[in-house]
DRENLOPA-71165 format. One record per residue (C-alpha): residue in three letters; x, y, z negated. Coordinates in steps of 0.2 Angstrom, whole numbers, padded with zeros to 4 digits, always signed. Layout:
<rs>
ALAXYZ...
</rs>
This chain:
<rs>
UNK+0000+0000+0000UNK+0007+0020+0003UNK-0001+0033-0004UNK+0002+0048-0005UNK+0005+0059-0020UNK+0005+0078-0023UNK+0025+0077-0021UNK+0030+0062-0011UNK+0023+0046-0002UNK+0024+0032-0013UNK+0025+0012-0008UNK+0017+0002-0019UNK+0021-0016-0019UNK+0014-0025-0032UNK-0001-0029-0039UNK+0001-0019-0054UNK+0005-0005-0048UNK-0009-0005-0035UNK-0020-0007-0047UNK-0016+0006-0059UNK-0014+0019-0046UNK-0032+0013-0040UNK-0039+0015-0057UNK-0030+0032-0061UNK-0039+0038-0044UNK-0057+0031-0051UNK-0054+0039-0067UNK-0053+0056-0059UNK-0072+0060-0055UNK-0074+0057-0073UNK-0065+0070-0081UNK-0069+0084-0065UNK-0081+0100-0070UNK-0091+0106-0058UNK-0104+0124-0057UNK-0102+0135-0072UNK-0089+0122-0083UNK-0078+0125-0067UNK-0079+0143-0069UNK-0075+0141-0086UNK-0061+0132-0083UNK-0055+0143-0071UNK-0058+0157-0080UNK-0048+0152-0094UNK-0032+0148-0084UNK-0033+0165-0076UNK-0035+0172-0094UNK-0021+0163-0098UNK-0010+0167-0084UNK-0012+0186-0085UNK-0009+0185-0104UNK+0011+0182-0099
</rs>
């Protein structure tokens, strides 16, 4: 399996490791925010950022 990440393709050749990444992936909708939590979110960062 190759997949790619945010910084590099990756080539994963073992069960294991196919799995994890598989479930890592799955996992993601899960802890996403969407309409006004997004906001939020994003509002906070921006907060955040301008603080520094």
């Amino acid at each position: 399996m190759i997949a790619e990440d945010w910084h590099a393709e990756l080539r994963l050749d073992d069960a294991d490791s196919m799995a994890t990444y598989s479930r890592v992936w799955r996992t993601l909708p899960e802890s996403a925010v969407y309409g006004a939590d997004a906001h939020n979110v994003i509002n906070a960062a921006r907060r955040d950022l301008n603080a520094r």
